[in-house]
C-alpha positions, 0 to 999 in steps of 0.5 A: 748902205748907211747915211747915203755912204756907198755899200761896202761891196762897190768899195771892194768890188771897185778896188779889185775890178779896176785894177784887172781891166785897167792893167789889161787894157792900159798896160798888159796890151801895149807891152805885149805889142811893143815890150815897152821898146820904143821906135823911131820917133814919129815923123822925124818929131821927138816932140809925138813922145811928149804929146804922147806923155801929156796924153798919158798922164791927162788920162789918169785924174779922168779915169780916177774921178770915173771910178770914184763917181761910180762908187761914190755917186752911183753905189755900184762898181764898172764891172757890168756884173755889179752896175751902179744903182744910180744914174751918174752925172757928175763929175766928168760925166757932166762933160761927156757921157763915157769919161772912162772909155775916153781917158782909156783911148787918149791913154793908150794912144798916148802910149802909142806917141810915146812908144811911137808904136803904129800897133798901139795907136791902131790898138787905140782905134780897136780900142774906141771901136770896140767901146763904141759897139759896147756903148751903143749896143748894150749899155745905153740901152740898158742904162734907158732901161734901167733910168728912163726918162732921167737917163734920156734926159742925160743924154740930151744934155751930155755928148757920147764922145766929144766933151763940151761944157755943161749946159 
């Protein structure tokens, strides 16, 4: 790492991670749940579609920013095998402590609306589920592990879940 640039590795580490997780998690799962066929509208209401593609496409700045903060703030990469070196708190993460698992679930249940897919949107709520346990039992405490009282700090100010403006 030179004049405070990220080293080369959370760069590569980044574009080759990202893409395997995100592809699997976003678009692999759903298709396999629908083959991108969609259902009756939900309710009778063509407008769950639209709500769906807004979700969607909210998402997307959101998991971007996340992955270039990871990088570009905390030098490291998502993948847990190569974590960030620093704590990272800005950007999104000013709002809310888990940015990139959040914008995953409002994706995957905005394909849900779109597809009007119960399997999806139940697959939305697995989904949070399972980012939750992982949250709460490994990452928060391998974050106050590794940042201490800098990381407690952090959580102080910042919610887990729900976004609010920074205090």
């Amino acid at each position: 790492m030179t004049n405070g640039r990220p080293p080369l590795w959370a760069v590569l580490g980044t574009i080759l991670a990202a893409p395997l997780f995100m592809g699997a998690v976003l678009i692999y799962v759903p298709y396999a749940l629908t083959g991108w066929r969609r259902g009756p509208a939900l309710f009778g209401f063509e407008g769950t579609r639209w709500i769906g593609v807004l979700l969607a496409l909210l998402a997307l700045p959101v998991l971007a920013d996340f992955l270039v903060r990871f990088v570009a703030e905390g030098h490291g990469t998502p993948a847990p095998v190569a974590p960030p070196q620093r704590l990272v708190v800005g950007g999104m993460f000013r709002f809310v402590r888990n940015p990139a698992y959040l914008a995953a679930v409002t994706a995957i249940a905005g394909e849900g609306l779109y597809l009007a897919s119960l399997a999806v949107l139940v697959y939305a709520l697995g989904a949070w589920a399972f980012f939750h346990l992982m949250v709460v039992l490994y990452e928060e405490p391998t974050l106050r592990a590794k940042f201490g009282a800098d990381y407690e700090a952090y959580c102080r100010r910042v919610p887990r879940w729900i976004p609010r403006r920074p205090r």
